[in-house]
C-alpha positions in Angstrom: 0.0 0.0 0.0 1.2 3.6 -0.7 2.4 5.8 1.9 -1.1 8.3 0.6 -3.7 5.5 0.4 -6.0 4.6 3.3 -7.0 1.0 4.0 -10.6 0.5 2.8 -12.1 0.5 6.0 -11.0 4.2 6.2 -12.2 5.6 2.7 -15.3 7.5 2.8 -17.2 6.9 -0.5 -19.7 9.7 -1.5 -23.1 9.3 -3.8 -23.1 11.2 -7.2 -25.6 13.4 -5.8 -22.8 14.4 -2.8 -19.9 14.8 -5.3 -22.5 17.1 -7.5 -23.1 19.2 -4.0 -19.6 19.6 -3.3 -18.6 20.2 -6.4 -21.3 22.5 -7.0 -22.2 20.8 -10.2 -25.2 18.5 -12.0 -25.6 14.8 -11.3 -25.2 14.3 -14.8 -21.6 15.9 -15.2 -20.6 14.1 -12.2 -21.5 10.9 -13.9 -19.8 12.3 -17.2 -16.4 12.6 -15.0 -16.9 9.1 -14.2 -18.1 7.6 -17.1 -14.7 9.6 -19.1 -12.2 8.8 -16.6 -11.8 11.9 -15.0 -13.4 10.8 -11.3 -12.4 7.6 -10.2 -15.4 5.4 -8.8 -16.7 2.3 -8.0 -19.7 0.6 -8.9 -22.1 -0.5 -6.3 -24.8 -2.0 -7.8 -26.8 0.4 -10.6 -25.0 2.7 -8.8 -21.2 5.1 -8.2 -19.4 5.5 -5.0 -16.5 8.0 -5.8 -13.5 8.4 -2.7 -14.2 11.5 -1.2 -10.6 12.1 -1.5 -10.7 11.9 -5.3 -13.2 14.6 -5.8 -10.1 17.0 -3.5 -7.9 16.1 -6.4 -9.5 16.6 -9.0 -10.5 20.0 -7.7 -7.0 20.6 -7.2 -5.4 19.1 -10.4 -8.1 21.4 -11.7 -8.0 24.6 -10.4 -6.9 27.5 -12.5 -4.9 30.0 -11.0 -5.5 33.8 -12.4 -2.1 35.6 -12.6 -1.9 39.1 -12.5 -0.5 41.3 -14.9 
């Protein structure tokens, strides 16, 4: 195991609907993150659990920084 991974027991999973409320987003472009890669996830029956830890990255690999002139 990685020095930054938890063991399973320790991840908390959020729905698509909680990613969407964090993220401040849709349902459906949380599940287009999902379905394209973007978010990882797993699949619990019909439906996605994504590590609430994943959704912090992403925000932070995506975050665009405004520079000043």
């Amino acid at each position: 195991m990685a020095a930054d991974q938890k063991p399973l027991n320790e991840v908390v999973f959020l729905t698509v609907a909680e990613v969407a409320t964090v993220m401040r987003v849709s349902k459906m472009t949380v599940y287009r993150l999902v379905h394209s890669g973007h978010l990882p996830a797993i699949r619990v029956g019909r439906s996605f659990r994504v590590p609430e830890q994943a959704v912090h990255d992403y925000l932070r690999d995506s975050y665009v920084g405004v520079e000043s002139a």
